[in-house]
C-alpha positions in Angstrom: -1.2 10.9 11.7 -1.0 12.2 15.3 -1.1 9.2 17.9 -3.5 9.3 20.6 -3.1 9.3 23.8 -5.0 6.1 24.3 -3.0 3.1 24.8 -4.2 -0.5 24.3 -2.6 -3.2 26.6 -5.8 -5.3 26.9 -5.6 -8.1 24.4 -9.3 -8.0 23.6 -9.0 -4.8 22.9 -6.1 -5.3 20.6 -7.9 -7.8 19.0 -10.7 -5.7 18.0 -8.8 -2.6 16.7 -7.0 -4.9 14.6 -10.2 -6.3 13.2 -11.6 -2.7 13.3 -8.9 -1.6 11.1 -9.1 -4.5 9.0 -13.0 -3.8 8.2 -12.9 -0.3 7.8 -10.0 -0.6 5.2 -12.7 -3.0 3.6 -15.8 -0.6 3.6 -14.3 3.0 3.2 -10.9 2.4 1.8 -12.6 -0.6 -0.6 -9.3 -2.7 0.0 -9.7 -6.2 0.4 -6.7 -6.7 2.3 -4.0 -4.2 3.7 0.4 -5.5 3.3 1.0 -6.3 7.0 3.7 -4.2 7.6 1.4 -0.4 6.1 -0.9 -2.0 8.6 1.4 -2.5 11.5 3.2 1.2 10.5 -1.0 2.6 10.4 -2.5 1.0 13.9 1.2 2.1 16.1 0.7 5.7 14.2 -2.9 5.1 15.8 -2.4 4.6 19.4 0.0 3.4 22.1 0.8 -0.3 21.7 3.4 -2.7 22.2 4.9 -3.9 18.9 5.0 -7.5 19.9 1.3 -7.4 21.5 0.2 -6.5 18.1 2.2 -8.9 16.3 1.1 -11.8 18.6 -2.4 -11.0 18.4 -2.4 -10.5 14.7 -1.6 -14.3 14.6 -4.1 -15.3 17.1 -6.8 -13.5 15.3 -5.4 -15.8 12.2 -5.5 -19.0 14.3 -8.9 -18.0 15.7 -10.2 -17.4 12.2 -11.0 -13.3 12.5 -8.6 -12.5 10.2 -6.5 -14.3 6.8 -3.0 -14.2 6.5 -1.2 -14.9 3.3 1.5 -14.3 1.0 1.1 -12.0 -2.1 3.9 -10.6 -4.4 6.6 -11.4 -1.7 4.9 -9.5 1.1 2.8 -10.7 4.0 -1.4 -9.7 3.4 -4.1 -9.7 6.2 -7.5 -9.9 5.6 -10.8 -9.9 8.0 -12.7 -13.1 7.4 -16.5 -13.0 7.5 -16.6 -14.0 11.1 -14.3 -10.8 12.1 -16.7 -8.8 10.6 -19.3 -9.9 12.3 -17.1 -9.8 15.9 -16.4 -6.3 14.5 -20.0 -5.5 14.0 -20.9 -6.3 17.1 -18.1 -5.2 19.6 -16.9 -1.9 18.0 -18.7 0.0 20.3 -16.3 -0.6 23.3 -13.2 1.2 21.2 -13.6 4.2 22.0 -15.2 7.1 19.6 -12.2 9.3 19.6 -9.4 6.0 18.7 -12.7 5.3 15.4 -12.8 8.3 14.2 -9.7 9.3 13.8 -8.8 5.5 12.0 -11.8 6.8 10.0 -11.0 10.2 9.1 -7.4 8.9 8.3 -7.1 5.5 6.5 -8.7 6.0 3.3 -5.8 8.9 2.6 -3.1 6.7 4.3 -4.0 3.8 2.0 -4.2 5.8 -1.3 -0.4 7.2 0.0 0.5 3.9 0.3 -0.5 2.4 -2.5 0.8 5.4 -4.3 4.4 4.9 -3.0 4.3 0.6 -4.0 2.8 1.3 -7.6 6.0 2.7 -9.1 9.4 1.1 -9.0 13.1 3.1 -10.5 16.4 1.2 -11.0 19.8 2.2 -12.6 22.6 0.5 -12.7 26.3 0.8 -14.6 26.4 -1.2 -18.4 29.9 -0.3 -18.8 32.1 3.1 -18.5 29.6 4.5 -20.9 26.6 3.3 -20.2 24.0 4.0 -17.3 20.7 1.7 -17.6 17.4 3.3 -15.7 14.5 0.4 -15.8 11.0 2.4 -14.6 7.8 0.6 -13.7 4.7 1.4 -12.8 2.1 -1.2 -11.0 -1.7 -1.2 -11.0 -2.9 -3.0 -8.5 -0.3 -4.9 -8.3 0.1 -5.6 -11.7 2.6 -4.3 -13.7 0.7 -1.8 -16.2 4.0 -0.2 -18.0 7.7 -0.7 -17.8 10.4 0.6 -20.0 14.0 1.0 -20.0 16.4 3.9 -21.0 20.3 4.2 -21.2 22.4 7.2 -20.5 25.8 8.4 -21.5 26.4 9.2 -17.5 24.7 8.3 -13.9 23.5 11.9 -13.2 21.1 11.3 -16.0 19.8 8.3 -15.2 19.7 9.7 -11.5 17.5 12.7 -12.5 15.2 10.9 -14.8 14.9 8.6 -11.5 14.1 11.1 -9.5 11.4 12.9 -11.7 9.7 9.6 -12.7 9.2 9.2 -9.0 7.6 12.7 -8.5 5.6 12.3 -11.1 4.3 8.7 -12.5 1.7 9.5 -13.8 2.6 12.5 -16.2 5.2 9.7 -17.5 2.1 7.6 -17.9 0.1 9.5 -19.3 2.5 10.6 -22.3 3.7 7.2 -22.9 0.1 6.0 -23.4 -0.3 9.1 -25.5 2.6 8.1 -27.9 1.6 4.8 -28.0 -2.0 5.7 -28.9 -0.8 7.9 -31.6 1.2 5.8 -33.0 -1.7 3.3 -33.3 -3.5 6.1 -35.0 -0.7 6.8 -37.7 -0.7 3.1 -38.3 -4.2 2.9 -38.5 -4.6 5.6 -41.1 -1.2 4.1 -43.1 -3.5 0.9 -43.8 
């Protein structure tokens, strides 16, 4: 995402973008809550802002009650409260058209990418002088929908399978589900 040549020093208005954000996530993206740091990485793609005025106002929205923060899976969530929304649905006006659009053109994509990138998880390491491990997971919605684990006579092996299991998570899924409906099947027609 290209940043704009906008910049936001004014803490009101920092405030609202970052409940802006927060609500449109909500209604286009249909995501609760966005992990604090896609969010921080999303608003200073967005526009010009100093990194600690957007920390600092992220936790005075929080004591003010415009937004939630809490811990989920290890990683730090933010959520607009009803009372943000409202803020939001009155003030949004005063950011300007070109800074909402462009959020709004952009963060459904930028969350599917994100969420992309967090559902799958690759891991190898050494057994012994023989022995590579790879352990592969993938997560739906944050829940752990498949995981399986795979030993290799070498580490290139295990690297490559890696590598294509990360290019391609679902094809991996896909199959595996396929094999395990199948053999459901075979079992079914055995009885």
């Amino acid at each position: 995402m290209k940043s704009l040549e906008f910049s936001f020093e004014n803490k009101s208005d920092i405030k609202l973008l970052i409940m802006y954000v927060l609500s449109q996530a909500k209604t286009v993206a249909k995501q609760e809550y966005l992990n604090k740091n896609f969010f921080s990485d999303f608003i200073m793609e967005s526009v010009k802002i100093s990194y600690f005025d957007l920390h600092d106002t992220i936790f005075t929205l929080a004591e003010e009650g415009y937004i939630f923060m809490f811990v989920k899976n290890h990683k730090d969530i933010l959520e607009i409260t009803p009372k943000g929304l409202e803020t939001v649905d009155y003030f949004f006006k005063y950011i300007p058209l070109s800074i909402r659009d462009r959020i709004d053109e952009c963060i459904y994509d930028k969350i599917m990418e994100h969420k992309e990138k967090e559902s799958v998880e690759v891991d190898y390491w050494k057994e012994n002088e023989k022995c590579y491990t790879s352990t592969l997971r993938i997560f739906d919605d944050e829940q752990k929908a498949m995981q399986f684990t795979i030993s290799f006579p070498d580490a290139s092996h295990a690297q490559k399978l890696m590598k294509m299991f990360k290019k391609e998570p679902q094809e991996f899924y896909k199959k595996f589900i396929e094999i395990c409906s199948d053999a459901i099947d075979r079992c079914d027609d055995e009885e």
